[in-house]
C-alpha positions in Angstrom: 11.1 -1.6 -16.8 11.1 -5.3 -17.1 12.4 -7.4 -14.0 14.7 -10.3 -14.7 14.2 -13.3 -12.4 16.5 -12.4 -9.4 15.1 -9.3 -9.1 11.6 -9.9 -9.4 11.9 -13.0 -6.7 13.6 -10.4 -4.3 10.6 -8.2 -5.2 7.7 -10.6 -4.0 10.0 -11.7 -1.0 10.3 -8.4 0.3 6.1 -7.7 -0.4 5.0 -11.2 0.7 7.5 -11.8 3.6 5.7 -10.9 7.2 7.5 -8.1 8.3 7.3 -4.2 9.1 8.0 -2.6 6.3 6.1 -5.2 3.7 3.5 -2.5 3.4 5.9 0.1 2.6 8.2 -1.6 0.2 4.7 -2.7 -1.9 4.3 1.0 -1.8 7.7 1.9 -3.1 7.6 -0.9 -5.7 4.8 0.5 -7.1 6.0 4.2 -7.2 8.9 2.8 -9.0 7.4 1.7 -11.8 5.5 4.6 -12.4 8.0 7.3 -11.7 10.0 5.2 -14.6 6.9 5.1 -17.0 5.9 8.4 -16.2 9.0 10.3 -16.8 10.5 7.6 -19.3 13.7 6.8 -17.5 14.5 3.7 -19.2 16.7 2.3 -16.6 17.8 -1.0 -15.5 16.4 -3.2 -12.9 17.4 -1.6 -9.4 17.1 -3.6 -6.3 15.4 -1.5 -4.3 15.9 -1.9 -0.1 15.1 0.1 3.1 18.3 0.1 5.3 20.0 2.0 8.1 22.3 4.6 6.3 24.5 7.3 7.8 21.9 10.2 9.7 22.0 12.8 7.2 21.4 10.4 4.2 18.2 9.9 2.9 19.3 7.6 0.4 21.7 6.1 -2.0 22.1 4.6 -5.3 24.9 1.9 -5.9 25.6 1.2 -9.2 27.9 -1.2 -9.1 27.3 -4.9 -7.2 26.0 -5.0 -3.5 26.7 -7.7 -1.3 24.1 -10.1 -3.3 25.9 -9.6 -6.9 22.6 -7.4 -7.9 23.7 -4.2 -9.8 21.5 -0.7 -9.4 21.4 -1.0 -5.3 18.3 1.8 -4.2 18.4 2.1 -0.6 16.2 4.4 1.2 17.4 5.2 4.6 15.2 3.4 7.7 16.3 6.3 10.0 13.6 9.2 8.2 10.9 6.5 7.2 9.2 7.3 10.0 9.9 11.2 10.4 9.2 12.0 6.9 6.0 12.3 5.1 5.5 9.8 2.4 5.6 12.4 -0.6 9.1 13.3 0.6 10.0 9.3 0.3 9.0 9.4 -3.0 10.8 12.6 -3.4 14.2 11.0 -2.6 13.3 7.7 -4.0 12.8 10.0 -7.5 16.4 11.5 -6.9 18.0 7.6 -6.2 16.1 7.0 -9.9 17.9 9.6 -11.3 20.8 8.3 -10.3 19.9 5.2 -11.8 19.2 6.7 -15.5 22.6 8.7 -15.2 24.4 5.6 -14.9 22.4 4.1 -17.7 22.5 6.8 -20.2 24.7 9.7 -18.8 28.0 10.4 -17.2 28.0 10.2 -13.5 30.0 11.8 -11.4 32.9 10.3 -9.1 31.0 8.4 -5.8 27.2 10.0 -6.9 28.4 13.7 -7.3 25.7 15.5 -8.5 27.3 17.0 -11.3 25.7 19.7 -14.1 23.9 16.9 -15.8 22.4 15.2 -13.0 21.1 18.5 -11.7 19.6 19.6 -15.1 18.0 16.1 -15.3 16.4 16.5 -11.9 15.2 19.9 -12.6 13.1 18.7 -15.9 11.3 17.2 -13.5 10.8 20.0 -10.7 13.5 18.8 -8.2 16.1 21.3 -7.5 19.0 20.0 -6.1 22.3 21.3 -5.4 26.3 19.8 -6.0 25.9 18.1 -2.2 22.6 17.0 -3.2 20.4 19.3 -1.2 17.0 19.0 -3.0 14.1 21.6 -3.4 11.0 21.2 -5.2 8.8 23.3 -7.5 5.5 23.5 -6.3 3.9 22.7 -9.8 6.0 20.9 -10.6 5.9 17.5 -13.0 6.8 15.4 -10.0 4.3 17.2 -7.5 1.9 17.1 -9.8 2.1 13.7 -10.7 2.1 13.1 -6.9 -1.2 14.7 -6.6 -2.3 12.8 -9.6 -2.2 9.6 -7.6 -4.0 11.0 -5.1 -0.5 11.5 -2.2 -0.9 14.3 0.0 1.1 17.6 -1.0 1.5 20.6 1.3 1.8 23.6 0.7 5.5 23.9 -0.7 7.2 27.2 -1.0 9.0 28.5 -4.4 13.0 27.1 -4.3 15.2 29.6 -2.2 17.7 31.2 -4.6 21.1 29.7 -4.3 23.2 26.8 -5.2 19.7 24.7 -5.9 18.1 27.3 -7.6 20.7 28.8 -9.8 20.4 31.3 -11.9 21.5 29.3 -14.7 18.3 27.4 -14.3 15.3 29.5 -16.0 11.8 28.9 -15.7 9.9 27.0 -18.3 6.2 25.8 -18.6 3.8 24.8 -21.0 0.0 25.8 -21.9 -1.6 23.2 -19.4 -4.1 25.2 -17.0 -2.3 25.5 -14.6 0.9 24.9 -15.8 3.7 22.4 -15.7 6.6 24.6 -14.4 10.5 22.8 -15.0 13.4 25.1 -14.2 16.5 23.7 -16.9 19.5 25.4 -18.3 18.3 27.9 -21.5 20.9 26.6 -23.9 19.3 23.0 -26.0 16.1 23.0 -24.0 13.3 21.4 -26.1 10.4 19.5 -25.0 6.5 19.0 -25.4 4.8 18.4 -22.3 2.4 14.9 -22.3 -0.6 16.6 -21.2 -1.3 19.6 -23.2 1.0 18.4 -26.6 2.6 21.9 -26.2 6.2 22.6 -26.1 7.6 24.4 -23.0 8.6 28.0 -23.4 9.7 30.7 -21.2 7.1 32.6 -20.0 7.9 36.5 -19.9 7.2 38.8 -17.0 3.5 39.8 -18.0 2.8 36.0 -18.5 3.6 34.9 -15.2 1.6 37.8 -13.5 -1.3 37.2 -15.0 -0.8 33.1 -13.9 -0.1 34.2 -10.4 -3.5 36.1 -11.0 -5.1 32.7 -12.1 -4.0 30.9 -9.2 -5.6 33.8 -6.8 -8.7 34.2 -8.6 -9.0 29.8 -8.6 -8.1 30.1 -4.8 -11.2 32.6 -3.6 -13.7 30.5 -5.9 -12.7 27.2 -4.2 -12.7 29.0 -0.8 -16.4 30.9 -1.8 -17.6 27.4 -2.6 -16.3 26.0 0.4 -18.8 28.9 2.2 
């Protein structure tokens, strides 16, 4: 993603200004430009801001002109900066980027709606999120992993609850990595190769994901022996 001018200048102001949130916005400008070269988004410039946002928002995406005449408004609610861990900033900044390439190369729905494209886009990348926008995340997920690629604190995450943000039209897919890249995207036209192992994704069947589960338990009690 290449920053024109404008956005660029508002950019440095907001990292070189003496304020709060400098530190944080440095952060987020960072995460953006990886989250868009890691999972080739290929989206506009965004003008990315931390703002006070109605209580139950954790962010937005505007993608026509704010107040400034910039188009691609991010804004990441002030409100939760504070009471969320950082990976879940990223998380919702992630969702805002989606937003962003939907605009760009998709159809979005009226005023942000997360509509069936939006959702499977989300989910190629291990967010599970729901038509109000609800989101869930796999725990092995591309986006948790690349998370603890950089070295950001992960807990423990459970698997999605069933429901609205883990539909049943979404089936498990994951590729021959050890362990395993795990997306959950609609069956029909699925077809990618994951960047790590060169392998496509496929659907694991029921024998395949015991013996992973296995995997996982028998990589757990080594790290705990060696912690002994």
């Amino acid at each position: 993603m290449q920053f024109n001018r404008v956005y660029e200048a508002l950019a440095e102001h907001q990292v070189s200004d003496t304020w709060e949130l400098r530190d944080l916005l440095r952060e987020l400008h960072r995460w953006v430009g990886i989250l868009v070269f890691e999972f080739k988004l290929e989206i506009p410039d965004v003008a990315l801001c931390v703002d006070r946002l109605r209580f139950r928002r954790l962010g937005h995406f505007r993608g026509g002109r704010n107040g400034f005449g910039l188009e691609g408004e991010i804004g990441i609610n002030r409100r939760h900066i504070h009471g969320k861990e950082f990976w879940e900033v990223l998380g919702t900044l992630l969702h805002e980027l989606l937003h962003a390439w939907q605009q760009a190369h998709g159809q979005p729905g009226t005023g942000n709606y997360h509509n069936v494209q939006f959702r499977r886009k989300a989910a190629e990348f291990g967010l599970m999120v729901d038509q109000r926008g609800d989101q869930q995340y796999e725990p092995n997920g591309p986006f948790m992993l690349l998370l603890r690629k950089h070295g950001v604190h992960v807990p423990k995450l459970p698997e999605p609850t069933p429901g609205p943000v883990g539909s049943s039209k979404l089936k498990l897919w994951v590729c021959r990595c050890d362990p395993p890249f795990r997306v959950r995207v609609a069956r029909a036209g699925f077809s990618a190769t994951c960047n790590y192992c060169g392998h496509e994704y496929f659907q694991p069947d029921g024998e395949q994901v015991a013996s992973s589960l296995a995997r996982d338990a028998r990589r757990k009690v080594r790290k705990q022996e060696s912690v002994a």
